[in-house]
N, C-alpha and C positions, 0 to 999 in steps of 0.2 A: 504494500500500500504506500503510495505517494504522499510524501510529507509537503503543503501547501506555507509557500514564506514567501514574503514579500522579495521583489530583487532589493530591497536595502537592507534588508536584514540580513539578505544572503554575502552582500556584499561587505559586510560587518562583520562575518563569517570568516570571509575570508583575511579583512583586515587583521583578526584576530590571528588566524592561524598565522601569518606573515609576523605576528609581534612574536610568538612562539620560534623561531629560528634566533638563534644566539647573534645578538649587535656585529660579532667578529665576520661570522659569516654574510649576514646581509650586507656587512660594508663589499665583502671578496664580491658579490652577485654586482657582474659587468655588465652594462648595457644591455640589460632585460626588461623586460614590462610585463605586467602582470592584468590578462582581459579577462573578466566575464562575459561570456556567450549562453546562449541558452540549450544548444546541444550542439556536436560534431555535425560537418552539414552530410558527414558519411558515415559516420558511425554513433549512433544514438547512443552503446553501452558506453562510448569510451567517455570518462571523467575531467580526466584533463590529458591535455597535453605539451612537452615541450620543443618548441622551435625554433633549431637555433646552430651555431657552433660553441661544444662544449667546453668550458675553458681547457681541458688537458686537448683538444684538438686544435686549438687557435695559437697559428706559428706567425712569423712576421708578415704572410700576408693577407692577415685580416687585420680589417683595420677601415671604414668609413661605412660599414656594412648599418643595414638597417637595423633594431634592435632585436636581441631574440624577442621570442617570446612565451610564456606560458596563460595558458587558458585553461580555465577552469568552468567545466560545462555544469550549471544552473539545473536544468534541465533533469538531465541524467541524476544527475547527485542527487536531488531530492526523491527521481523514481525508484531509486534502490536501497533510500531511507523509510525507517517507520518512525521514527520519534526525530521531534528538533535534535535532541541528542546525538540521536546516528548523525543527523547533519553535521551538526559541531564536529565529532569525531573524523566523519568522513572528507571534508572539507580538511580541516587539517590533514590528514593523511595524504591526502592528493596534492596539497598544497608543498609540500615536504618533497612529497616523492616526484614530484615536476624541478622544484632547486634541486634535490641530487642530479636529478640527470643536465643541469648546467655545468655542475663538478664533474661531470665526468663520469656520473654512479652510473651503473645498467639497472637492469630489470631485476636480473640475477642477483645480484647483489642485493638489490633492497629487497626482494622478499628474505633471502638469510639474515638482513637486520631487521626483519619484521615490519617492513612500509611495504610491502608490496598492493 
């Protein structure tokens, strides 16, 4: 069942999960930007996604490129919540596991640290 939130609250959501990543880290996060969308225009389940070059991939010539970006689908997230809760939770989680893969993390790797 689909949990019903306003896009400002959801986007509060997400502000929130963003204060949850450590100062040190959010300064490392290079020319990124962070969108709200309301789903994938291809894939309804996927939550979020990141696009972009990873910092461990960007050699000297990246450099005036446009910003990555992570998006975080409104949508989706709330149809695979039941409670505001799971939102909170799930939003952070997707939130997290989108900046790892700017550092460089995979897929693989975050589910063995548990964000998958």
């Amino acid at each position: 069942m689909a949990v019903r939130m306003s896009p400002q609250r959801f986007d509060e959501l997400v502000s929130d999960a963003l204060d949850l990543v450590p100062p040190k880290l959010m300064a490392a996060l290079d020319n990124v930007v962070v969108l709200v969308e309301e789903w994938h225009p291809d894939e309804p389940d996927v939550l979020g996604i990141y696009e972009g070059v990873a910092l461990t991939e960007r050699d000297s010539s990246y450099g005036g490129s446009l910003p990555d970006a992570i998006t975080i689908y409104r949508g989706a997230l709330l149809d695979v919540c039941d409670t505001e809760q799971d939102v909170v939770d799930e939003v952070a989680i997707t939130v997290i596991h989108e900046i790892a893969h700017h550092f460089g993390i995979d897929d693989e790797r975050l589910h063995e640290l548990g964000w998958g």
